[in-house]
DRENPA-3360 file (N, C-alpha, C; in nm, 2 decimals, always signed):
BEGIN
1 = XXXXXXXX = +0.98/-2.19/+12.67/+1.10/-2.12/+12.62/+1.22/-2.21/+12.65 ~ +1.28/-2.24/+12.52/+1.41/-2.31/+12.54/+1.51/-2.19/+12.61 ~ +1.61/-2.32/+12.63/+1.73/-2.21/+12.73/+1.92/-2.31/+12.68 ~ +1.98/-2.27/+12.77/+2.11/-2.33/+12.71/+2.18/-2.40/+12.89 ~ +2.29/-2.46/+12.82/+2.31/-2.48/+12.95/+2.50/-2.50/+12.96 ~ +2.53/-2.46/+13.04/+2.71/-2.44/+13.06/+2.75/-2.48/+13.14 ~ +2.85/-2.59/+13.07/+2.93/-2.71/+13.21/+3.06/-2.70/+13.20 ~ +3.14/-2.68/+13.28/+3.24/-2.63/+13.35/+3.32/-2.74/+13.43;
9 = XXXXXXXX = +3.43/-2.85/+13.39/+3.49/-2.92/+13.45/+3.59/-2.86/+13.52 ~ +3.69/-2.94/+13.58/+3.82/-2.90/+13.67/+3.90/-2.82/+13.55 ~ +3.97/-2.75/+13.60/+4.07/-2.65/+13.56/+4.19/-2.61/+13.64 ~ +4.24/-2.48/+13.63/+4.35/-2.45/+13.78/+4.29/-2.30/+13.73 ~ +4.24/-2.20/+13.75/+4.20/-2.08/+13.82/+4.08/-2.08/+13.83 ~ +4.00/-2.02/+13.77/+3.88/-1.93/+13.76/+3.84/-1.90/+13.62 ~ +3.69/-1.89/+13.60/+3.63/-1.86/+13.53/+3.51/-1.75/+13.59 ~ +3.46/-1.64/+13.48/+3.39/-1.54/+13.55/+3.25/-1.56/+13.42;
17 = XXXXXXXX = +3.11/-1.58/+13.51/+3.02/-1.58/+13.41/+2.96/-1.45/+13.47 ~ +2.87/-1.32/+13.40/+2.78/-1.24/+13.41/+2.63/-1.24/+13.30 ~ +2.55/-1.23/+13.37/+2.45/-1.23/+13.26/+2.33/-1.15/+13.34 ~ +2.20/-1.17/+13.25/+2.08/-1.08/+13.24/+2.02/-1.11/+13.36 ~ +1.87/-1.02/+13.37/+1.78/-1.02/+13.50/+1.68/-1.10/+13.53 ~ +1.66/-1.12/+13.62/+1.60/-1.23/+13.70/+1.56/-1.17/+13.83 ~ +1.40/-1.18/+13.87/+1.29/-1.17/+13.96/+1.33/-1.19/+14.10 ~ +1.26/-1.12/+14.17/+1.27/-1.15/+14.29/+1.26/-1.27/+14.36;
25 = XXXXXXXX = +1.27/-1.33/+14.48/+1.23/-1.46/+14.52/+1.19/-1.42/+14.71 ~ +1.08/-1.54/+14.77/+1.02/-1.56/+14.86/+1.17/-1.51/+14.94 ~ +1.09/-1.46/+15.10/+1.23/-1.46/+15.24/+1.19/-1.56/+15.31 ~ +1.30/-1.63/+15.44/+1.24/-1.71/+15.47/+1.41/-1.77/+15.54 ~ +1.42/-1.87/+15.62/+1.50/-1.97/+15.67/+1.54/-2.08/+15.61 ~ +1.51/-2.21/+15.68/+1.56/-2.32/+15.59/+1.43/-2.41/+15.64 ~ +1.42/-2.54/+15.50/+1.35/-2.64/+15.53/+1.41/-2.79/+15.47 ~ +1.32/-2.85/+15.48/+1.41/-3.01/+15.45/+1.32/-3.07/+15.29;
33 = XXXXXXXX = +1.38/-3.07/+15.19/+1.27/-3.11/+15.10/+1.40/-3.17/+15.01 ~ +1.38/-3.29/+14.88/+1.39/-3.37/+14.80/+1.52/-3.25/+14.74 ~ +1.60/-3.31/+14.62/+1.64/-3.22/+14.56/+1.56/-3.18/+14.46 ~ +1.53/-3.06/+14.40/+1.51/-3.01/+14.25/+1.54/-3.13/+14.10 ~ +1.43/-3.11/+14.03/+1.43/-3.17/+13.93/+1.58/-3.15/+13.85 ~ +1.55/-2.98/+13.85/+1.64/-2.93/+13.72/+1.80/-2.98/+13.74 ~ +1.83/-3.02/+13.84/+1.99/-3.03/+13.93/+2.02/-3.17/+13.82 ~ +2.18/-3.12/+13.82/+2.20/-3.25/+13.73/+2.26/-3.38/+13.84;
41 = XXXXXXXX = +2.28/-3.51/+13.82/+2.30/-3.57/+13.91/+2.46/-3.59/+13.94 ~ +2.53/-3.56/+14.01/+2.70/-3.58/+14.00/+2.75/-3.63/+14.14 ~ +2.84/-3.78/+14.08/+2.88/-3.84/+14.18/+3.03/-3.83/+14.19 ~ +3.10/-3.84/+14.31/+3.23/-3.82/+14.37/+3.30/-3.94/+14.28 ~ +3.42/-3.93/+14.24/+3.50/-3.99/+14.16/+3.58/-4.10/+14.29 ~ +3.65/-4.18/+14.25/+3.71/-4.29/+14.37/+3.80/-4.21/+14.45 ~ +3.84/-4.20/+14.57/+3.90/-4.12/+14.65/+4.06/-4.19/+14.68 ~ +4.08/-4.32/+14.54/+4.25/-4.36/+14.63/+4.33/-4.28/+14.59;
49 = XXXXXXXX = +4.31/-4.20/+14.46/+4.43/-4.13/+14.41/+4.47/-4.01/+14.51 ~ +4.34/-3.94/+14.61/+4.37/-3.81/+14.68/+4.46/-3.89/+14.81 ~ +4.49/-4.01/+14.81/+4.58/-4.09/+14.95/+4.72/-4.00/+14.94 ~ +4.73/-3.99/+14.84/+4.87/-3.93/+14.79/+4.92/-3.79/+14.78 ~ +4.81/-3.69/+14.77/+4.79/-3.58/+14.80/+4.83/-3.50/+14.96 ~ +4.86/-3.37/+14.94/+4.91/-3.28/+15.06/+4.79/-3.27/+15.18 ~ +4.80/-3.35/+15.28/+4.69/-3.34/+15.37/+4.74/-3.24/+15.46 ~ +4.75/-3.18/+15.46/+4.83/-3.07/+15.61/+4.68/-3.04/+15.67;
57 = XXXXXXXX = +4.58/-3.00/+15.61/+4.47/-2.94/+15.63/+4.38/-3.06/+15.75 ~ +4.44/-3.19/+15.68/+4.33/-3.32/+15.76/+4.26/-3.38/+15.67 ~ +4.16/-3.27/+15.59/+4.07/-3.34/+15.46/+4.09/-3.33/+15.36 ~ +4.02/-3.35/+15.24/+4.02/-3.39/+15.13/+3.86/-3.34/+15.05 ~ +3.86/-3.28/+14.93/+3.71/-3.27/+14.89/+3.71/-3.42/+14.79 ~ +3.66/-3.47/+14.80/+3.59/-3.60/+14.66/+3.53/-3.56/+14.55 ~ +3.45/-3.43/+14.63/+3.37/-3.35/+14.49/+3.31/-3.24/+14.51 ~ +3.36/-3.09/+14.45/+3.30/-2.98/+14.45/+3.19/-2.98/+14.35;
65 = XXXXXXXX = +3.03/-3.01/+14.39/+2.96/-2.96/+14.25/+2.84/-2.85/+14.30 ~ +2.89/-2.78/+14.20/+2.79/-2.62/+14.25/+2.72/-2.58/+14.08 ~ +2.56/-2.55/+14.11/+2.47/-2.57/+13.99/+2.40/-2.44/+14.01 ~ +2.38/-2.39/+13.89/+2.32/-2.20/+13.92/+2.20/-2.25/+13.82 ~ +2.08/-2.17/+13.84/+1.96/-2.19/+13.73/+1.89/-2.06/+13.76 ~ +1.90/-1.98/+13.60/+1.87/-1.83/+13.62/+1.79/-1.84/+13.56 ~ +1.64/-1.77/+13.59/+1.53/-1.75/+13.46/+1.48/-1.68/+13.50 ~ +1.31/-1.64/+13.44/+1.22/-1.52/+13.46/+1.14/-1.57/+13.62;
73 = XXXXXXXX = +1.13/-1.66/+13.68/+1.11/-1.70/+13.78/+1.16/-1.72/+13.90 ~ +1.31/-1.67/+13.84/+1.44/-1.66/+14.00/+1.54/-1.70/+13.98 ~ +1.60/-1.67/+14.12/+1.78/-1.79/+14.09/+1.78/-1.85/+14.14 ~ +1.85/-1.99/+14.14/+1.82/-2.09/+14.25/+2.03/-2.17/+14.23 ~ +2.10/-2.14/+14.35/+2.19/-2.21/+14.31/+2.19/-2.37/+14.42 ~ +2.24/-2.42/+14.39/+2.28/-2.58/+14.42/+2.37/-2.59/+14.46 ~ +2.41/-2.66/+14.58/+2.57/-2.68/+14.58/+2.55/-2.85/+14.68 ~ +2.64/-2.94/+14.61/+2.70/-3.06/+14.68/+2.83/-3.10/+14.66;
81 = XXXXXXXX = +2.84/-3.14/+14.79/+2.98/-3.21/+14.84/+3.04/-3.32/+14.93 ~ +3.14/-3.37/+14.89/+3.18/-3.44/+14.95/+3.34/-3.40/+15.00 ~ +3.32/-3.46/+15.13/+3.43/-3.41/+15.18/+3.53/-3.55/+15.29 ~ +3.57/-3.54/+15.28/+3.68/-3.66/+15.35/+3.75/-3.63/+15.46 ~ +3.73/-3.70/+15.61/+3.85/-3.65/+15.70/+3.96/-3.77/+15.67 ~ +4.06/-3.76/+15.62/+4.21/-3.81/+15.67/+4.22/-3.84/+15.76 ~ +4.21/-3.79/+15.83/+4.28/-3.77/+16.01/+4.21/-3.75/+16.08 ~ +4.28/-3.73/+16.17/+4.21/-3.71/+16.31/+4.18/-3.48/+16.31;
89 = XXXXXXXX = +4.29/-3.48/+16.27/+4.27/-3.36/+16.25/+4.15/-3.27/+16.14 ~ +4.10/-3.40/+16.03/+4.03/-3.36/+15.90/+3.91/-3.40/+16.03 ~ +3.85/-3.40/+16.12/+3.71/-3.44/+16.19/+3.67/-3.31/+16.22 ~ +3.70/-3.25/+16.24/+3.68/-3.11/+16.27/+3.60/-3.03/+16.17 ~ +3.68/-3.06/+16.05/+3.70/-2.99/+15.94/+3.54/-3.00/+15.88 ~ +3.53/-3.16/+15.86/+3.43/-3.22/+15.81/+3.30/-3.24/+15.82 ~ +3.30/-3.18/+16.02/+3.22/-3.23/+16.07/+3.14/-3.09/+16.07 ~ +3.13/-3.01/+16.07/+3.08/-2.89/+16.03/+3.03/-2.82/+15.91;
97 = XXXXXXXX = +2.92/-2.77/+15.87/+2.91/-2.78/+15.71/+2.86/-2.65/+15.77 ~ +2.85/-2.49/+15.68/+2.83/-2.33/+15.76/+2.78/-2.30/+15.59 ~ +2.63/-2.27/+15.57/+2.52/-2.17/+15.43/+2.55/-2.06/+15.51 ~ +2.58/-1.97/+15.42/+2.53/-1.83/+15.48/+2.43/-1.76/+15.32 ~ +2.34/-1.70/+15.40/+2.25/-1.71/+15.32/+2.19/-1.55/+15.39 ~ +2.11/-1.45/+15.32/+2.01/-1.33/+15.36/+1.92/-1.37/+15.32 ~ +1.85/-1.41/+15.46/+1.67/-1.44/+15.51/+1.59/-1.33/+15.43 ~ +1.69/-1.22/+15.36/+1.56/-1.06/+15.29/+1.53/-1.11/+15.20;
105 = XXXXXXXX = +1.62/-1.26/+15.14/+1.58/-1.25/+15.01/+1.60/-1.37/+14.95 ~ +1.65/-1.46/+15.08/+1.71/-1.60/+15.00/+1.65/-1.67/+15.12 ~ +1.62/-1.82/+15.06/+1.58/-1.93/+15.12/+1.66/-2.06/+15.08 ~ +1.70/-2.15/+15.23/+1.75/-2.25/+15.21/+1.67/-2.41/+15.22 ~ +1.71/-2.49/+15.13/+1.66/-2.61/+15.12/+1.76/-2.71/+15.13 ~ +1.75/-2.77/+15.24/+1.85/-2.89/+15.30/+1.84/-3.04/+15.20 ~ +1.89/-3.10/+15.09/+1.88/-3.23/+15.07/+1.94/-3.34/+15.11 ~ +2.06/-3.32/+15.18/+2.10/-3.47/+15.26/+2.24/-3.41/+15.30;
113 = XXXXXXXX = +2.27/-3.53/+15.41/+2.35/-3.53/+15.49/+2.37/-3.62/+15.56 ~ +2.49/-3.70/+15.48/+2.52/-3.86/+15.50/+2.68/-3.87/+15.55 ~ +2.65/-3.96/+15.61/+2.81/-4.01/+15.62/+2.86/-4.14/+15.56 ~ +2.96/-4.13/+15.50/+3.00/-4.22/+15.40/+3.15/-4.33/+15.49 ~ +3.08/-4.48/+15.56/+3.21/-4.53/+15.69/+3.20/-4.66/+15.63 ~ +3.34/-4.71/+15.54/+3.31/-4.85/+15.54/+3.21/-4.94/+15.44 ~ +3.19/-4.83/+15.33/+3.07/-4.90/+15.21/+2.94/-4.88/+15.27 ~ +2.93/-4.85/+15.38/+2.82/-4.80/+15.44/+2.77/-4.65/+15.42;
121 = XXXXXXXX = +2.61/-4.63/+15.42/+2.57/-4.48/+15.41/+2.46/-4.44/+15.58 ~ +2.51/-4.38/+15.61/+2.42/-4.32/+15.72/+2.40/-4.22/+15.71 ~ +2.20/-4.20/+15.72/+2.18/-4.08/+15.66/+2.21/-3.94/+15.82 ~ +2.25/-3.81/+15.80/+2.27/-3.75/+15.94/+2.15/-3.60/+15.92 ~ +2.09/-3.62/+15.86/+2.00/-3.54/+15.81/+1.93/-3.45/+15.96 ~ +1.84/-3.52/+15.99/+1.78/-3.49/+16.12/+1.81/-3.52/+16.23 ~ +1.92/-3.57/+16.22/+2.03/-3.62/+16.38/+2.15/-3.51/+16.39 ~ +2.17/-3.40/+16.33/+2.25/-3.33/+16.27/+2.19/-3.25/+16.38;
129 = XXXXXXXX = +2.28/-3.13/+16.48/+2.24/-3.03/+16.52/+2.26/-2.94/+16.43 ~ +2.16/-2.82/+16.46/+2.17/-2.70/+16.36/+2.13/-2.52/+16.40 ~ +2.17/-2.46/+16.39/+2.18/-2.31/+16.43/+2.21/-2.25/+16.32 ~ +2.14/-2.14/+16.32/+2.11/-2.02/+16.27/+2.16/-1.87/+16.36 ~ +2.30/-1.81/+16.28/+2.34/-1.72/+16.35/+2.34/-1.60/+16.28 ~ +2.33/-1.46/+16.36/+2.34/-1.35/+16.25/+2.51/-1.32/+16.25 ~ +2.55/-1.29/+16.17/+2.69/-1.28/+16.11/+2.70/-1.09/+16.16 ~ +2.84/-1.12/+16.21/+2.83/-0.97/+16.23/+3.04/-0.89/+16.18;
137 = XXXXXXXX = +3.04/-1.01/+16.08/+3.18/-0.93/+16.05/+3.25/-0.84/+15.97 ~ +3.12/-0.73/+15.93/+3.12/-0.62/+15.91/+3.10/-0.49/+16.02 ~ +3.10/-0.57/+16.11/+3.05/-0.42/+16.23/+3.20/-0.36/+16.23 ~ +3.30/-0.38/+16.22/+3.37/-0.30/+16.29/+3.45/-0.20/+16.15 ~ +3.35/-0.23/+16.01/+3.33/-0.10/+15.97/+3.18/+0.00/+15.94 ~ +3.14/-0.04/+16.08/+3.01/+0.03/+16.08/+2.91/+0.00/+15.94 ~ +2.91/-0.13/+15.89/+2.83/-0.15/+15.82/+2.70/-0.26/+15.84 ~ +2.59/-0.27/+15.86/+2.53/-0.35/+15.89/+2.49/-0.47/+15.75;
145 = XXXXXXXX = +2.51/-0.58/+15.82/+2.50/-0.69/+15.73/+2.39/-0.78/+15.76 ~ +2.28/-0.82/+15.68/+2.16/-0.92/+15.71/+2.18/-1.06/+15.74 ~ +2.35/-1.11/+15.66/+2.36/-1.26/+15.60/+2.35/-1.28/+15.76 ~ +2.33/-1.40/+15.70/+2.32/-1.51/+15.86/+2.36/-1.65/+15.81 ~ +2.42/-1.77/+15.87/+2.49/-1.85/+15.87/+2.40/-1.97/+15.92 ~ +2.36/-2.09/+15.84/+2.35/-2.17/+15.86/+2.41/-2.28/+15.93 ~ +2.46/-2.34/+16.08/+2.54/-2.43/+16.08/+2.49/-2.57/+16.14 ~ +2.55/-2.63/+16.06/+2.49/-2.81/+16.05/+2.63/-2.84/+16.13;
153 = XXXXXXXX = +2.60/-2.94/+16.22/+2.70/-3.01/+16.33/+2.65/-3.16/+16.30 ~ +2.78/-3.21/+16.20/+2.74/-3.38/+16.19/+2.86/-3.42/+16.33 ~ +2.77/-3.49/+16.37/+2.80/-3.58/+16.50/+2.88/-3.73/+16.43 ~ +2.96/-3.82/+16.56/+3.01/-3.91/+16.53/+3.06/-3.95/+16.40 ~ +3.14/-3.83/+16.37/+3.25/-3.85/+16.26/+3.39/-3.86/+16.29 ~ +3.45/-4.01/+16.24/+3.56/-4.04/+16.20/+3.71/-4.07/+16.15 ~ +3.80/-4.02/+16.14/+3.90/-4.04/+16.07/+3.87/-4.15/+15.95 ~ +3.82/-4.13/+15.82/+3.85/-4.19/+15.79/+3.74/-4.21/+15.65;
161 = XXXXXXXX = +3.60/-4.11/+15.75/+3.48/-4.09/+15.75/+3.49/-4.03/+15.58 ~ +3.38/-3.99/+15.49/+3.34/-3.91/+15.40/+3.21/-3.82/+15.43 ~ +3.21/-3.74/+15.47/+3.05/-3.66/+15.50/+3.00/-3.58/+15.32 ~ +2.90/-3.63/+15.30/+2.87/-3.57/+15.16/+2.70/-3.47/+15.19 ~ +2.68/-3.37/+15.14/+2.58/-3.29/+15.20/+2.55/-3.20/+15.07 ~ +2.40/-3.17/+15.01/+2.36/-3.12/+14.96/+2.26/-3.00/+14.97 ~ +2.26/-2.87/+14.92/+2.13/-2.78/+14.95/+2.09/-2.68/+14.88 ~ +2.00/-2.59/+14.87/+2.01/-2.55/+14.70/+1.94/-2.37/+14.80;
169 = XXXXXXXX = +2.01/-2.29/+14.71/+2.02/-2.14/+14.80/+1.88/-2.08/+14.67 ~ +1.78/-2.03/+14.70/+1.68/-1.98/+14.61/+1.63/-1.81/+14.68 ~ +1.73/-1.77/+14.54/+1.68/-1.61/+14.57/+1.81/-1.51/+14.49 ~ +1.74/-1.40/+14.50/+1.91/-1.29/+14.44/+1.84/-1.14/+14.45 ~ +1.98/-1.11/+14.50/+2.00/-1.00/+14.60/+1.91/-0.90/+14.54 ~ +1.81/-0.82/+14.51/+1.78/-0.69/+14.47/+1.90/-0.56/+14.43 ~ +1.95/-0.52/+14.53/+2.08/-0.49/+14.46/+2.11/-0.50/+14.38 ~ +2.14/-0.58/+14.32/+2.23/-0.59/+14.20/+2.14/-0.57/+14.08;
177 = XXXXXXXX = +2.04/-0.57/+14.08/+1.91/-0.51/+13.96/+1.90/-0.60/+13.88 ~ +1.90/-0.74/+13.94/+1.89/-0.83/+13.84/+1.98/-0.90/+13.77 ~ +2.10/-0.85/+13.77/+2.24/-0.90/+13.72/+2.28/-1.03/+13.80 ~ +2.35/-1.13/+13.74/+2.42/-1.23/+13.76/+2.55/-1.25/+13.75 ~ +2.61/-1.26/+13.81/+2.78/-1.31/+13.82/+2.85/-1.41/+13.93 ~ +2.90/-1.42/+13.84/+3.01/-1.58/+13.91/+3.16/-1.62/+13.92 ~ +3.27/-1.58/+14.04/+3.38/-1.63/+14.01/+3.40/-1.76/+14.06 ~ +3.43/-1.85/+13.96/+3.41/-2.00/+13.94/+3.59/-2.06/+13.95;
185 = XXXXXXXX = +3.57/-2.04/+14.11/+3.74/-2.06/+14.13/+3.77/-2.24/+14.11 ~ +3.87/-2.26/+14.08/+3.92/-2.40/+14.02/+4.04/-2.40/+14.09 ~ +4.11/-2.36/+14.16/+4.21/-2.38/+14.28/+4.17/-2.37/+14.37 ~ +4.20/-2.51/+14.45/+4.16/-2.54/+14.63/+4.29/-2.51/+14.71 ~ +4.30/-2.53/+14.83/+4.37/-2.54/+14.93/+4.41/-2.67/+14.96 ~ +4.32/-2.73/+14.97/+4.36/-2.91/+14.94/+4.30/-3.00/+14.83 ~ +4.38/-3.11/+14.81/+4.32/-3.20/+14.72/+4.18/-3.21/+14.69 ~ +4.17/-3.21/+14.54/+3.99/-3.22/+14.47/+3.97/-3.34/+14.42;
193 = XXXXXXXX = +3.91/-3.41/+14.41/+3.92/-3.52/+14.34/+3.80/-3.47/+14.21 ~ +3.72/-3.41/+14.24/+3.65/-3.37/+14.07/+3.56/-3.21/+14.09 ~ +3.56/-3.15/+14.02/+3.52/-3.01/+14.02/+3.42/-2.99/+13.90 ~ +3.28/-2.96/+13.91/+3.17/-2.95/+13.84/+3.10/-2.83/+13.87 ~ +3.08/-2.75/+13.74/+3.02/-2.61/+13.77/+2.87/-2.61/+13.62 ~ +2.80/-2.60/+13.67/+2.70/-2.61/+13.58/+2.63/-2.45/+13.56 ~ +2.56/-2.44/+13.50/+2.44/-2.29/+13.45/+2.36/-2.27/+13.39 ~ +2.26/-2.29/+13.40/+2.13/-2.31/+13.32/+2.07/-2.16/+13.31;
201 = XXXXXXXX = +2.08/-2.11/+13.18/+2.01/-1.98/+13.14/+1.88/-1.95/+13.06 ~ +1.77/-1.87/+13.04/+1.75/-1.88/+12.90/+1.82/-1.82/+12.80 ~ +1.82/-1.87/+12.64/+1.92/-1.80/+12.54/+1.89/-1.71/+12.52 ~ +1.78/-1.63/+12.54/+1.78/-1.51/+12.48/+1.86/-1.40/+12.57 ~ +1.91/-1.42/+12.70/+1.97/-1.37/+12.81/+2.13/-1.39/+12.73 ~ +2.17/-1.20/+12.74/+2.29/-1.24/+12.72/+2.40/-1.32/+12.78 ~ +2.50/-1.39/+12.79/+2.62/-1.48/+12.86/+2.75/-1.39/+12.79 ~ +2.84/-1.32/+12.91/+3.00/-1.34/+12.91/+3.05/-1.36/+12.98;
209 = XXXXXXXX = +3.13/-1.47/+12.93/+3.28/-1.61/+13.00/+3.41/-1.52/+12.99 ~ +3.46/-1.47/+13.10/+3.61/-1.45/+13.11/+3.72/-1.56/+13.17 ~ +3.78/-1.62/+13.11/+3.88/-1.70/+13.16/+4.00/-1.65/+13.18 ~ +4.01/-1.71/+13.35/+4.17/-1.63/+13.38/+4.27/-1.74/+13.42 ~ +4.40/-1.75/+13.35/+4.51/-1.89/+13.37/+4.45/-1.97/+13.36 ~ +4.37/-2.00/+13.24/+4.34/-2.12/+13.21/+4.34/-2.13/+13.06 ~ +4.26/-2.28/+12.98/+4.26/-2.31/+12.86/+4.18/-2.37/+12.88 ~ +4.09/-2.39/+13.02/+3.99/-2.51/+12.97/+3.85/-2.36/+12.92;
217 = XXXXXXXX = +3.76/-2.46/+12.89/+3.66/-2.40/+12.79/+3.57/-2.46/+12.82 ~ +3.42/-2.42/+12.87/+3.29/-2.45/+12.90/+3.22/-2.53/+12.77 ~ +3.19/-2.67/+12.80/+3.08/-2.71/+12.74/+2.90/-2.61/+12.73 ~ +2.91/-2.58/+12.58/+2.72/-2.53/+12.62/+2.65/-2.58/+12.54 ~ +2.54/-2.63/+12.57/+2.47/-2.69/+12.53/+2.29/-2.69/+12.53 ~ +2.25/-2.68/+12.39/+2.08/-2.61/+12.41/+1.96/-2.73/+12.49 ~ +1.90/-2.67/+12.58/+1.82/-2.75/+12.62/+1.68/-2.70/+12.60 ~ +1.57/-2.84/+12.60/+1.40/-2.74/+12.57/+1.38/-2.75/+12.76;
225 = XXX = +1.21/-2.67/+12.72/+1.21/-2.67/+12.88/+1.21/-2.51/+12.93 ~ +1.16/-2.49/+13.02/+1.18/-2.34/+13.08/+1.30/-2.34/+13.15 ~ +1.36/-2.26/+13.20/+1.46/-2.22/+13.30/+1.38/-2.19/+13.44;
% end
């Protein structure tokens, strides 16, 4: 079954996608494995123009890219980044990467975790501490919540550093009966240097795009292949 596929550059708000149903998926924690075929490949753009940009924060992103793939076999979203400490103050920022993810229904897959010093790549993958916490900041409206928080601690970072990290979230909520939705914010807090939103559907699943303060407009494009 062919399918389509929706790419989504920088903008300044949001874009909202909803669409059709999609299967349950395995429970489970996290493991360490390659990325996914289906992922498209996206690299960080040159970081001198962000030199000039409002650092109050410390860092800088190089590149937000986040990839959704819906079909009769599951959801699986993707997300990579790169992220830049500035300062001394951006090491903090950087140096911490936090999934939150529900083990009832979603599973995480770790693909890299590098630090970027000097034209140099050092991979921080398994030298990386890591914890798994249950999230409790709904208790104090008496509601109980399953998510739990992945956190990665990259060590010996920086000023100056790029930490870039990939992992792909596989599963979707029961709740929602199968429905898909997405607000695909395009305003940061600090400097972006490139913003990529991708979505891989099959066609026969309906697709509605709401755009808000904007004019940009999603590339779509038919692809063969399952979803």
């Amino acid at each position: 079954m062919g399918g389509l596929e929706v790419v989504l550059m920088r903008g300044w708000l949001g874009l909202a996608l909803v669409f059709g149903a999609i299967p349950a998926a395995l429970a489970g924690e996290y493991t360490i494995a390659p990325t996914e075929g289906w992922v498209q490949a996206v690299r960080a753009p040159a970081g001198a123009a962000l030199a000039r940009g409002n650092h109050r924060n410390g860092n800088v992103y190089l590149l937000v890219d986040r990839q959704w793939r819906v079909g009769d076999k599951g959801q699986s979203r993707y997300s990579h980044f790169v992220q830049k400490a500035m300062n001394a103050t951006g090491v903090g920022e950087v140096s911490r990467i936090a999934i939150d993810f529900d083990p009832d229904y979603e599973t995480v897959i770790l693909h890299k975790v590098v630090v970027h010093r000097g034209g140099k790549v050092s991979d921080r993958l398994r030298r990386s501490r890591m914890s798994v916490i249950q999230r409790e900041s709904e208790l104090e409206y008496q509601v109980y919540s399953g998510t739990k928080t992945l956190n990665i601690f990259v060590e010996d970072v920086r000023p100056g550093d790029s930490v870039e990290y990939s992992y792909t979230v596989n599963g979707r909520n029961p709740v929602l009966a199968g429905h898909f939705s997405r607000y695909l914010d395009l305003r940061w807090q600090v400097p972006v240097g490139r913003v990529y939103y991708r979505v891989l559907w099959k066609a026969s699943r309906p697709l509605h795009i709401a755009a808000h303060n904007t004019t940009i407009k999603p590339v779509v494009r038919k692809r063969d292949g399952a979803v």
